[in-house]
VOPAGU-2260 file (C-alpha; in pm, 1 decimal, decimal comma):
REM VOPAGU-2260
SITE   aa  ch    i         X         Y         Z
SITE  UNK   A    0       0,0       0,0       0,0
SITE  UNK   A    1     134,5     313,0     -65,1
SITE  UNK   A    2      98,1     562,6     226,1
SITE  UNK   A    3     306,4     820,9     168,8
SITE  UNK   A    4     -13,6     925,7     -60,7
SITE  UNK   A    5    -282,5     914,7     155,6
SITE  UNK   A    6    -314,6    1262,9     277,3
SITE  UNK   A    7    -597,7    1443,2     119,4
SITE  UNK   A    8    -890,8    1183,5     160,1
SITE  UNK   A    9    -828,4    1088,1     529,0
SITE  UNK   A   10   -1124,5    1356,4     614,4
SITE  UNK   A   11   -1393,5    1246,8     339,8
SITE  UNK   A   12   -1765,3    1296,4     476,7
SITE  UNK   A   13   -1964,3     981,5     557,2
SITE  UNK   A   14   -2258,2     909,7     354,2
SITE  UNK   A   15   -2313,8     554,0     418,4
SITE  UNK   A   16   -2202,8     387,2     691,4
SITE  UNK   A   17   -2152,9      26,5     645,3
SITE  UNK   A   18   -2223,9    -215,1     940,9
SITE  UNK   A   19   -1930,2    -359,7    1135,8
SITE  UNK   A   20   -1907,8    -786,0    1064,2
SITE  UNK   A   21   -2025,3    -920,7    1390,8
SITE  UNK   A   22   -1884,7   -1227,1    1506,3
SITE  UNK   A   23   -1490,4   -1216,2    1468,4
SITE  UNK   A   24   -1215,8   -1245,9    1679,2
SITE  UNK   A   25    -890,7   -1075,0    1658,9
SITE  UNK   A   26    -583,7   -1126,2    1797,4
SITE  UNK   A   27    -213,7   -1028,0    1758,8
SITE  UNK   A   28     -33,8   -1331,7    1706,9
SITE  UNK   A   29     336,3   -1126,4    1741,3
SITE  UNK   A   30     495,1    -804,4    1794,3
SITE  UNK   A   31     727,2    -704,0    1593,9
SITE  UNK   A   32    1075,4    -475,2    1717,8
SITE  UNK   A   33    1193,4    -607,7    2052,0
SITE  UNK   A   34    1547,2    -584,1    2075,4
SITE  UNK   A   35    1713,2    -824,6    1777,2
SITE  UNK   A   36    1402,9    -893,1    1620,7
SITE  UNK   A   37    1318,6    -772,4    1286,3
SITE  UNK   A   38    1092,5    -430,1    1222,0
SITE  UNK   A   39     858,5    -334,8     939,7
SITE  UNK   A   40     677,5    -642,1     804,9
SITE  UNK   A   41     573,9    -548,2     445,4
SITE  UNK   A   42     381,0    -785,1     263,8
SITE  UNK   A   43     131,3   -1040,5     273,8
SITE  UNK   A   44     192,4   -1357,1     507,6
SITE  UNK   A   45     291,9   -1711,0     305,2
SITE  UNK   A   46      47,7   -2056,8     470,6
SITE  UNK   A   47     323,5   -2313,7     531,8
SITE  UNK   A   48     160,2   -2684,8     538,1
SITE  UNK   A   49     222,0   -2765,7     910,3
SITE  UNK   A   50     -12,9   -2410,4     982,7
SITE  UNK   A   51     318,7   -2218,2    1024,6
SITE  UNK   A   52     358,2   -1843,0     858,0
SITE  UNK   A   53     645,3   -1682,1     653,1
SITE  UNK   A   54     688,7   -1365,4     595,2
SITE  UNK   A   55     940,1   -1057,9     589,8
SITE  UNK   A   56    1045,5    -738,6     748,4
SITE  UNK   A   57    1223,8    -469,9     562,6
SITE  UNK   A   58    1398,1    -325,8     855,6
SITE  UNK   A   59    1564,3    -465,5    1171,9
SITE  UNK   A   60    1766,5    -812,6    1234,4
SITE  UNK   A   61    2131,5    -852,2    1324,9
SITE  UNK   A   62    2246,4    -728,3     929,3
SITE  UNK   A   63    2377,3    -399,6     890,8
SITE  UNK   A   64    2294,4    -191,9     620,0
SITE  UNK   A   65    2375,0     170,8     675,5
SITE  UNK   A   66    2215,3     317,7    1002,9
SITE  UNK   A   67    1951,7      32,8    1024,6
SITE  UNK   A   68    1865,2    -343,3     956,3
SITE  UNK   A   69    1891,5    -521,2     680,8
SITE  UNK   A   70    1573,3    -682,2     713,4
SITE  UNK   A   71    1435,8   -1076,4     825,7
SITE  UNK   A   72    1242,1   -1369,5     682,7
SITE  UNK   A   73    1065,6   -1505,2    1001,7
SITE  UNK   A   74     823,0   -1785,5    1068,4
SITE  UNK   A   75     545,7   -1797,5    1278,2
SITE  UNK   A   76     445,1   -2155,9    1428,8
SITE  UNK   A   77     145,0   -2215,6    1644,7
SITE  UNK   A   78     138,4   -2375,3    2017,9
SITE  UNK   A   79       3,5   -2472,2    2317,3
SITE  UNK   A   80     108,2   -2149,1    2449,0
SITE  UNK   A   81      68,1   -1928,1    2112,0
SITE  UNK   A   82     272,5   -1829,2    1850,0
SITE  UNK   A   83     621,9   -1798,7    1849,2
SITE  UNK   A   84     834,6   -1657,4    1624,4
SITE  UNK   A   85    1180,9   -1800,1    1442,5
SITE  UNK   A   86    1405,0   -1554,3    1249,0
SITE  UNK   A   87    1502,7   -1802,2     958,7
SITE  UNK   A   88    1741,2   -1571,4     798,8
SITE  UNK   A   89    1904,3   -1241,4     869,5
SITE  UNK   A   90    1977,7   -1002,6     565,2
SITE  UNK   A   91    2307,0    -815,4     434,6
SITE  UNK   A   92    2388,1    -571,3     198,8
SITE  UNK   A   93    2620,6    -780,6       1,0
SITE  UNK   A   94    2350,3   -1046,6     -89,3
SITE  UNK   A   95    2044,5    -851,1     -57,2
SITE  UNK   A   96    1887,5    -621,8     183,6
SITE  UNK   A   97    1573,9    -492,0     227,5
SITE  UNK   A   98    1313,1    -779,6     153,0
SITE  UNK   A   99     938,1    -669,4      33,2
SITE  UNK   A  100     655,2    -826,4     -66,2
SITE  UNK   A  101     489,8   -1194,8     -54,7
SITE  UNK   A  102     729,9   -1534,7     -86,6
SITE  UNK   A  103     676,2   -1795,3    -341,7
SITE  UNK   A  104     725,1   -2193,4    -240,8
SITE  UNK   A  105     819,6   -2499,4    -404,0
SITE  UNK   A  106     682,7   -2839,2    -411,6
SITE  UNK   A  107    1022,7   -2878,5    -218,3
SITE  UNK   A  108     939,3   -2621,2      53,8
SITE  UNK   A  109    1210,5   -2406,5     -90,3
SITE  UNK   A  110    1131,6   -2005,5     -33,3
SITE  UNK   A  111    1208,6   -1743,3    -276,2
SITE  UNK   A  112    1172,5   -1348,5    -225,2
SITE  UNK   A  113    1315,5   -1063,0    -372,5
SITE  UNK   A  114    1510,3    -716,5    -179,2
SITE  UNK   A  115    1488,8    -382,4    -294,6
SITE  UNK   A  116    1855,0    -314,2    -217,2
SITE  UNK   A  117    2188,0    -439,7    -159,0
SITE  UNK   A  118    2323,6    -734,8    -369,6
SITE  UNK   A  119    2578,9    -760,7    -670,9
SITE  UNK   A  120    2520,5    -449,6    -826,7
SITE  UNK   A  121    2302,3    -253,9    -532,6
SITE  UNK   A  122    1992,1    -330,0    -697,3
SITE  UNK   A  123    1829,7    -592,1    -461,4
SITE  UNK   A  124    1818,2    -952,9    -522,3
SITE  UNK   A  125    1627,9   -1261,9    -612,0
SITE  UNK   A  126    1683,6   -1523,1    -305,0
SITE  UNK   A  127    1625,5   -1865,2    -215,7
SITE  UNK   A  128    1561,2   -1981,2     119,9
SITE  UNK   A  129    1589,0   -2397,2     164,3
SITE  UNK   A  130    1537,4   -2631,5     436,8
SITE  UNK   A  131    1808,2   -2876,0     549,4
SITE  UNK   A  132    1913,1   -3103,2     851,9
SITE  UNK   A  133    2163,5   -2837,3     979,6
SITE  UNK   A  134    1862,6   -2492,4     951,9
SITE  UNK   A  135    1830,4   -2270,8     593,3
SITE  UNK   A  136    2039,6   -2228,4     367,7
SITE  UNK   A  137    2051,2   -1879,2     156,9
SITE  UNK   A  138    2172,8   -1800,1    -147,4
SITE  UNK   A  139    2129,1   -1547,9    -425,6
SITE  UNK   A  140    1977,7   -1675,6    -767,5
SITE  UNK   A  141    1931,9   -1342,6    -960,1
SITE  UNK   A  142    2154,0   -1037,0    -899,9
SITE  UNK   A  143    1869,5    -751,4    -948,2
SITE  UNK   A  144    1569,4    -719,4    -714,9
SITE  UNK   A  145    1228,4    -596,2    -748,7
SITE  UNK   A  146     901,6    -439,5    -536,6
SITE  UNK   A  147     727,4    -673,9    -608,5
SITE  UNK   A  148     696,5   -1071,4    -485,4
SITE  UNK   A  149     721,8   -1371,9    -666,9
SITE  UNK   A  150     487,0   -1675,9    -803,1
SITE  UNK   A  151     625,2   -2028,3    -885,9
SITE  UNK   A  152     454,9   -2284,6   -1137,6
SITE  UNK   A  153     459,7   -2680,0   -1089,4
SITE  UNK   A  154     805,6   -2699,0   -1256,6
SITE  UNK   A  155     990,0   -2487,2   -1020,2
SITE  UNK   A  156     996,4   -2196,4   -1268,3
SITE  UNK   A  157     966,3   -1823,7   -1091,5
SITE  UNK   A  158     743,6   -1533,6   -1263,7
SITE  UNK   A  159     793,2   -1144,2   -1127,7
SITE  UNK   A  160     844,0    -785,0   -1287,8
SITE  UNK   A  161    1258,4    -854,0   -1254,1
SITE  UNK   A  162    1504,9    -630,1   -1467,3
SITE  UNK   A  163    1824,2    -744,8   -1636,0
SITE  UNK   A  164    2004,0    -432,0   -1626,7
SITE  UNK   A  165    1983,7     -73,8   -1456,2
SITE  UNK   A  166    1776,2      47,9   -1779,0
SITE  UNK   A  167    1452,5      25,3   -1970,0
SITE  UNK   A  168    1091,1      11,3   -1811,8
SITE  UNK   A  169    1130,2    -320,0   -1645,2
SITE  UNK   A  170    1006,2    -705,3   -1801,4
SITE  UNK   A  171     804,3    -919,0   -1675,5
SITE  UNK   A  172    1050,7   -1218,1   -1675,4
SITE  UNK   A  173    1071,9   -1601,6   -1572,5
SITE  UNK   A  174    1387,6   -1705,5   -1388,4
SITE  UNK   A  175    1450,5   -2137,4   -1461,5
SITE  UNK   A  176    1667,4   -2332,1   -1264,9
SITE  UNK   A  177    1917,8   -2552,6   -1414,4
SITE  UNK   A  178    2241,6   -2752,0   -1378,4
SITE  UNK   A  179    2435,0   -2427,6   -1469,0
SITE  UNK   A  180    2199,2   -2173,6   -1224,6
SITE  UNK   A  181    1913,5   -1997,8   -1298,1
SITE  UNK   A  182    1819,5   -1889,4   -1642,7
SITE  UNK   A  183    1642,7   -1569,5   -1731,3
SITE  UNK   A  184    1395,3   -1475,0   -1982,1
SITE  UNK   A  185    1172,6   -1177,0   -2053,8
SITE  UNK   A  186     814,4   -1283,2   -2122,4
SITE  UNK   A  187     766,9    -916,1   -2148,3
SITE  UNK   A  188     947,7    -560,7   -2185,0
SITE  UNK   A  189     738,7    -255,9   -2076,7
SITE  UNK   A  190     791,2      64,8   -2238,4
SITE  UNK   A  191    1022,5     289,6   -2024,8
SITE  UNK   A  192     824,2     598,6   -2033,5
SITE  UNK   A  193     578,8     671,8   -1740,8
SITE  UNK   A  194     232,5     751,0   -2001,3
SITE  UNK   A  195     332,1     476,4   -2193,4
SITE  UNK   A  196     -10,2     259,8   -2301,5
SITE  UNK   A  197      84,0     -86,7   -2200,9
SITE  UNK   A  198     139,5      14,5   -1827,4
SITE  UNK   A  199     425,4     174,1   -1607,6
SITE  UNK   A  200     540,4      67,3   -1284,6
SITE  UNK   A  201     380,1    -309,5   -1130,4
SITE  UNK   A  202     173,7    -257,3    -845,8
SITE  UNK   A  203     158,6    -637,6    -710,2
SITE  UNK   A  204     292,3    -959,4    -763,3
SITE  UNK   A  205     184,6   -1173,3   -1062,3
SITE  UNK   A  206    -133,0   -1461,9   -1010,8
SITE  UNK   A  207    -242,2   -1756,4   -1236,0
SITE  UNK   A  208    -571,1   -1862,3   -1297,4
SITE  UNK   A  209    -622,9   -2213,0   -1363,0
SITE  UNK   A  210    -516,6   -2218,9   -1734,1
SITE  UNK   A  211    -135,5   -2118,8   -1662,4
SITE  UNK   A  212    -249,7   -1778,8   -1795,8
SITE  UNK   A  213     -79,7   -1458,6   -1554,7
SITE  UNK   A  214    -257,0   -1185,3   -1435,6
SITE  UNK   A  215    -115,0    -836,6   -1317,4
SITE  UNK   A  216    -151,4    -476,6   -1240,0
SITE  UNK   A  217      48,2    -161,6   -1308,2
SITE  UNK   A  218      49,8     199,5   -1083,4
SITE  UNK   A  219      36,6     431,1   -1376,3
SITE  UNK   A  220      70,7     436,5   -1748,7
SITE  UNK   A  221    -224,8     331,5   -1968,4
SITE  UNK   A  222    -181,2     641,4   -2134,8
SITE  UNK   A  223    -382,0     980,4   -2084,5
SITE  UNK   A  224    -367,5    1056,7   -1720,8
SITE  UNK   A  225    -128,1     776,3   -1613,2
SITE  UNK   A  226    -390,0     580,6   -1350,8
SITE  UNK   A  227    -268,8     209,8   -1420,7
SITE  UNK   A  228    -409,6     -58,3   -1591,2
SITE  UNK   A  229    -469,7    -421,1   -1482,3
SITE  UNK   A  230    -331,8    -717,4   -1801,4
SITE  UNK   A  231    -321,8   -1069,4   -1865,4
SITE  UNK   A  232      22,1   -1251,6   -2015,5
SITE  UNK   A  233    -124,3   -1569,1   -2174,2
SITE  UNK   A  234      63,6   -1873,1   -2236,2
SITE  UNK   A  235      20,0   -2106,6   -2595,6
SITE  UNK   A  236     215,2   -2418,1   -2665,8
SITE  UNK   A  237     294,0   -2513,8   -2990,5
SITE  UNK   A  238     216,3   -2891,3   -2977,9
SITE  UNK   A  239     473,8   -2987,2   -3223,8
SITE  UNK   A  240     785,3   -2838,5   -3080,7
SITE  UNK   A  241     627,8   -2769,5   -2706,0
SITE  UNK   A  242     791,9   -2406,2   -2735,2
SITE  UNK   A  243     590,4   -2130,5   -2500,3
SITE  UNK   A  244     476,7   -1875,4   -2642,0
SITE  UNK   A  245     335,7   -1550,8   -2410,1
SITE  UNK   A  246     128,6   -1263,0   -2506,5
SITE  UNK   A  247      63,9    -979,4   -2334,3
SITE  UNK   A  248    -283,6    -784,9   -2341,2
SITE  UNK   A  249    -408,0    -481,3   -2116,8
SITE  UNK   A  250    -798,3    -580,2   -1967,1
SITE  UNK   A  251    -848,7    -210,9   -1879,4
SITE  UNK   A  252    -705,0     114,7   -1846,1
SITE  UNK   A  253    -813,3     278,2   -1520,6
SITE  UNK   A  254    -940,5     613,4   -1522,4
SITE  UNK   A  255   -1155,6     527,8   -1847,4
SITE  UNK   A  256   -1462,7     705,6   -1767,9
SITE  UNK   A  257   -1563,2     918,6   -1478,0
SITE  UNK   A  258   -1579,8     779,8   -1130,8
SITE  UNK   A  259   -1362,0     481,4   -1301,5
SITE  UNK   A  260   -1108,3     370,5   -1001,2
SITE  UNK   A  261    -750,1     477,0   -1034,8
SITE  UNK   A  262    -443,3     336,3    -956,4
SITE  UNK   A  263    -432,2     -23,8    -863,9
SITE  UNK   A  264    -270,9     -97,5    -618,0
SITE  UNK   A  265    -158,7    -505,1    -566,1
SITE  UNK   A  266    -205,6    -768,3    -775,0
SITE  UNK   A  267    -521,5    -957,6    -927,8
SITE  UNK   A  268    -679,2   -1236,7    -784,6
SITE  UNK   A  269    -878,3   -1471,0   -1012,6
SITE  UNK   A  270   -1188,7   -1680,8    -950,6
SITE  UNK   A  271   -1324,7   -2036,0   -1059,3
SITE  UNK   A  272   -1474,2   -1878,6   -1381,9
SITE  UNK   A  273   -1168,9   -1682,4   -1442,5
SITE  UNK   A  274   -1250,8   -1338,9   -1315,8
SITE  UNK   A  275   -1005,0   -1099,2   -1181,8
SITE  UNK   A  276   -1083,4    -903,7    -903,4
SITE  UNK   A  277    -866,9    -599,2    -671,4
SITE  UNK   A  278    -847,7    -269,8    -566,4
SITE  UNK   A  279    -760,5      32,3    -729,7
SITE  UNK   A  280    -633,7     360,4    -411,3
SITE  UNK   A  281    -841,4     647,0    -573,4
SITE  UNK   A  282   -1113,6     742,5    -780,3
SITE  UNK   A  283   -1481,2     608,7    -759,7
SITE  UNK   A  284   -1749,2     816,1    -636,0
SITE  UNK   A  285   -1588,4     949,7    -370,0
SITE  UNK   A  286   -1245,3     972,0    -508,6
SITE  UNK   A  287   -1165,4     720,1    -227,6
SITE  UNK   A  288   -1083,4     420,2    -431,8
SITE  UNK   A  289   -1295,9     131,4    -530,7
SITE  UNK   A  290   -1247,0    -264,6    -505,9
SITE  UNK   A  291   -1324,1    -362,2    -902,3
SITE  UNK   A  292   -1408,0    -706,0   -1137,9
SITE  UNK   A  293   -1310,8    -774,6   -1440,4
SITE  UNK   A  294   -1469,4   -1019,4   -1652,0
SITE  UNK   A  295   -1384,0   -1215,7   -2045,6
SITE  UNK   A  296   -1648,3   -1126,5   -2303,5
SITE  UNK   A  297   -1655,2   -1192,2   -2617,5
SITE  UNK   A  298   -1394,6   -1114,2   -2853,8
SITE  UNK   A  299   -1100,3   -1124,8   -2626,4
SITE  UNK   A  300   -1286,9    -809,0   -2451,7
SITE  UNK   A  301   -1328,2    -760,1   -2102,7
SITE  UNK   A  302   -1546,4    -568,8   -1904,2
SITE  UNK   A  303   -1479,8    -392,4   -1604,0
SITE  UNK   A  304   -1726,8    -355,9   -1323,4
SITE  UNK   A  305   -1724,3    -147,0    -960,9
SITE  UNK   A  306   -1814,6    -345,3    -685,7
SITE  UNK   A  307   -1767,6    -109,9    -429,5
SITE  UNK   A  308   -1687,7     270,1    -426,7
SITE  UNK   A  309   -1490,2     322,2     -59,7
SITE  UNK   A  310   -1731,8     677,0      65,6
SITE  UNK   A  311   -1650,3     695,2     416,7
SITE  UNK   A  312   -1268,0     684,3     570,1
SITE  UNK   A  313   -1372,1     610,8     926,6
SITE  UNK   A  314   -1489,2     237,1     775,4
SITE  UNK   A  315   -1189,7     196,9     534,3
SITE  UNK   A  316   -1063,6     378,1     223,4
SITE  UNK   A  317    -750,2     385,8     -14,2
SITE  UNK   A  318    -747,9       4,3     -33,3
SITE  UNK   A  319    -405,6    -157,7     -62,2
SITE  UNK   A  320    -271,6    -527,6    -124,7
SITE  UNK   A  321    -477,7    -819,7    -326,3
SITE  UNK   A  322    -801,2    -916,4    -232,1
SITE  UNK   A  323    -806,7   -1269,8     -61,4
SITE  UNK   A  324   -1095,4   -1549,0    -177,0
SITE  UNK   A  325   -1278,9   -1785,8      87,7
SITE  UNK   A  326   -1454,9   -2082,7      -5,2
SITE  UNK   A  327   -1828,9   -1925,1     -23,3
SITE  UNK   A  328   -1659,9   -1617,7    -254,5
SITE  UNK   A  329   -1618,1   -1389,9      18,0
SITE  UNK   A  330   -1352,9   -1124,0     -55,1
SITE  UNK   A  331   -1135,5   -1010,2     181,9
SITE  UNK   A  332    -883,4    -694,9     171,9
SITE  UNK   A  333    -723,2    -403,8     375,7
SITE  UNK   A  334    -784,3     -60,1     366,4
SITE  UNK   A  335    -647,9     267,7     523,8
SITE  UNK   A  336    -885,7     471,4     747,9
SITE  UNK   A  337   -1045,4     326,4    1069,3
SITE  UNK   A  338    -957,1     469,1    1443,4
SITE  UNK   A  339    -752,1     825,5    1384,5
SITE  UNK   A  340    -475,7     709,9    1660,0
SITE  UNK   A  341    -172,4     628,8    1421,0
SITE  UNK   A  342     -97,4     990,9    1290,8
SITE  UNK   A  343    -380,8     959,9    1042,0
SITE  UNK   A  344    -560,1     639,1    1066,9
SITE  UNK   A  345    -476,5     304,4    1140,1
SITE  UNK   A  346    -654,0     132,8     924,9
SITE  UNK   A  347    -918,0    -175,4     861,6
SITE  UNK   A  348    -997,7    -506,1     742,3
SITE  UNK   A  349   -1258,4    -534,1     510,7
SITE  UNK   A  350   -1532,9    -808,4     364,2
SITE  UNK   A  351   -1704,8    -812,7      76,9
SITE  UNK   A  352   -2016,2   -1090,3       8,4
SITE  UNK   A  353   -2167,2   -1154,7    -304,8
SITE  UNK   A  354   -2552,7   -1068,5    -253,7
SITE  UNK   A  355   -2858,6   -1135,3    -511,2
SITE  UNK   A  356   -2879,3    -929,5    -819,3
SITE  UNK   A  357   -2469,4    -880,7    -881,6
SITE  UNK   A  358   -2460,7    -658,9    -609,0
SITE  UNK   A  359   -2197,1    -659,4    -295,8
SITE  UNK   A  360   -2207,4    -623,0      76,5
SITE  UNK   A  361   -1934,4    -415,3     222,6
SITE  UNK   A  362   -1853,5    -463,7     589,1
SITE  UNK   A  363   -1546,4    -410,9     880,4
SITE  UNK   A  364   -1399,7    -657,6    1017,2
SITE  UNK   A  365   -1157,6    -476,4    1267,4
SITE  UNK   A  366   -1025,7    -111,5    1268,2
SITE  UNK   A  367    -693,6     -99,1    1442,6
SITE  UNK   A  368    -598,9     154,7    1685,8
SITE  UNK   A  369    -272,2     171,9    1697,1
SITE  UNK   A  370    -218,4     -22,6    2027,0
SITE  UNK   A  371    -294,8    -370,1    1785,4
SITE  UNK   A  372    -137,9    -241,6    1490,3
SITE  UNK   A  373    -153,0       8,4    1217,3
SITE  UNK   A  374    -190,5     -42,8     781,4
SITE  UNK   A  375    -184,2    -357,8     755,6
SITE  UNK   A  376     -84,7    -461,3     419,8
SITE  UNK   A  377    -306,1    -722,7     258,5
SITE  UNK   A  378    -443,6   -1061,9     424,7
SITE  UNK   A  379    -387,5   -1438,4     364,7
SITE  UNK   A  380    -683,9   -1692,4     407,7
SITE  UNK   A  381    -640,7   -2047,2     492,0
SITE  UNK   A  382    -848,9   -2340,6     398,6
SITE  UNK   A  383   -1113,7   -2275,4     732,7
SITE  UNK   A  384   -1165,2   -1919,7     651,9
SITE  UNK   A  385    -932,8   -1767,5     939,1
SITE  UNK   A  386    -746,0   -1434,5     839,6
SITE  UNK   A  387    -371,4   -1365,6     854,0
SITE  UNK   A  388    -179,3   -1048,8     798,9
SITE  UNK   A  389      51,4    -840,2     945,7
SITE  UNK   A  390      79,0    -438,9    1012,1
SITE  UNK   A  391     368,5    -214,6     908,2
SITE  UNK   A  392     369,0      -9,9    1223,7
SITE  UNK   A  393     135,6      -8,2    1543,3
SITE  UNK   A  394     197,8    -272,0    1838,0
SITE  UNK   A  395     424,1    -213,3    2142,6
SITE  UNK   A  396     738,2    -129,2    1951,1
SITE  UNK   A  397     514,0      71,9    1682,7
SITE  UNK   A  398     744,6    -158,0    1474,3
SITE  UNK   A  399     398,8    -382,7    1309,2
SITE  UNK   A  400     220,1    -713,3    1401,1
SITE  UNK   A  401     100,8   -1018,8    1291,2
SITE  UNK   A  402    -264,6   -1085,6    1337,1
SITE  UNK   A  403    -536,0   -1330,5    1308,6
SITE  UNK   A  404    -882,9   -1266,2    1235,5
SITE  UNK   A  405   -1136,2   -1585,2    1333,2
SITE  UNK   A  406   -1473,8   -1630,0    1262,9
């Protein structure tokens, strides 16, 4: 989420208030910034298989990167007497500092991130985390970073916006492992300059929908006024030589029409029937963002629709992160606005339930005060509908938290 540009619609009027969820439970499952420990959590949480949670801080740990941490990948592991926390790696500027954004995971139980600084040439880093007998082993795989997390496929293969050099308007790129290291290829090259049509600057990590077909958003670009636009890179094989072959297609360009939503901000998830859903910070109604569908129509077409148009900042507004699917196709996101005890606000947790007649049901499910967090930065659902995420700032230390949200 990006909160340095929050400032003018923190004080929007209420016009509709929408009910608070009844019925769910929070609680902090960690806070973050006691002495050693890492600060700043920044990105969505990763389900391991034994219930455990991965995830990263940007700040903090025992590395030393200037006048402050070079950041931690941490797990979280359930117990009889809570959760307790294990910092997995530490971070350093030579290899990578400064890790953002959601892990991807192998069939292996390998993890793989990206930092935003540090590393071969000061760029950041692609990384991969693996279990052994002895703890994790690190190691570098890519020597230029990104914003923006990773996805994996079945084969082991990694998908991001990743660079190969210090110029251009970034690619979005597969890295391959082989017997001689990892292999990269651009799928895609975006055009360097900031109005450029096909997109400028990614604003979440990639998804798949359940055809191998990858789904993304960009910031700005889409021409005109710059507000983003939200694309598909689809995959064809030819059958006779099994050669890939990607193609890369804006769905819609934000800021279209009036009250369209403008600048997306994290990535697309994508139903059953292959719809793509998130959040775009501003624009709508209120100019307060809007959570948006898109969905195919004929032609190769698709049509964008808003499913909610955020009106009132003391229930949530400037949505940030992707949107998180239950198993009764409840969305789930976070939000800015809430309690005003965190400078501005502190932010909420939001639902969203599919109603009769197309329409949506917008309702909190817990503002933070400040005391239990502040912004939290996306949420993670597991297979019995509980809620994970963590804050950037907020908690004891005002150094973030993790959370959990039951039903």
């Amino acid at each position: 989420m990006k909160f340095k540009q929050l400032l003018p619609l923190l004080a929007i009027a209420a016009v509709l208030v929408p009910a608070a969820e009844g019925g769910s439970k929070f609680k902090v499952l960690h806070v973050f910034g006691a002495n050693g420990d890492g600060v700043l959590p920044y990105g969505p949480l990763l389900l391991g298989k034994k219930g455990g949670l991965y995830g990263v801080t940007i700040d903090g740990g025992s590395g030393k990167c200037s006048d402050y941490g070079c950041g931690t990948l941490f797990e979280l592991t359930p117990g009889r007497a809570g959760w307790k926390e294990a910092i997995l790696h530490n971070f350093d500027f030579p290899h990578g500092s400064g890790p953002l954004d959601s892990l991807a995971v192998d069939s292996a139980g390998d993890l793989y991130g990206v930092t935003v600084g540090g590393g071969p040439n000061g760029l950041g880093s692609v990384y991969e985390l693996s279990p052994t007998s002895e703890g994790w082993a690190f190691s570098t795989i890519y020597p230029f970073g990104s914003r923006e997390g990773l996805v994996s496929d079945k084969a082991g293969n990694l998908y991001g916006f990743l660079t190969a050099s210090t110029s251009g308007g970034g690619a979005l790129a597969e890295l391959s492992p082989g017997s001689k290291g990892w292999a990269y290829t651009a799928l895609y090259k975006f055009c360097s300059q900031q109005h450029c049509a096909d997109g400028f600057g990614p604003a979440g990590p990639l998804s798949w929908d359940a055809k191998g077909n990858l789904y993304g958003t960009t910031y700005h670009g889409g021409g005109g006024n710059s507000y983003g636009v939200a694309f598909e890179l689809s995959q064809a094989t030819d059958l006779a030589t099994g050669s890939v072959t990607w193609t890369y297609h804006v769905l819609h360009r934000f800021g279209s029409y009036k009250n369209d939503g403008q600048n997306p901000d994290g990535g697309l998830v994508v139903d059953a029937s292959g719809n793509a859903y998130g959040v775009t910070v501003y624009g709508g109604v209120y100019g307060a963002g809007t959570v948006f569908e898109l969905t195919p129509s004929s032609g190769g077409h698709w049509k964008q629709k808003v499913l909610y148009d955020f009106q009132d900042c003391a229930n949530g507004c400037l949505p940030g992160g992707t949107l998180a699917f239950d198993k009764a196709g409840n969305l789930y996101g976070a939000a800015n606005g809430g309690i005003a005890d965190c400078g501005y606000t502190c932010g909420v947790v939001f639902k969203l339930a599919p109603q009769t007649g197309g329409k949506w049901k917008y309702s909190v499910l817990h503002k933070f005060d400040g005391a239990d967090g502040g912004f939290p930065i996306g949420v993670t659902i597991d297979d019995k509908g509980n809620l994970f995420g963590v804050t950037t700032n907020g908690g004891t230390y005002n150094e973030g938290v993790a959370f959990e949200i039951t039903r």
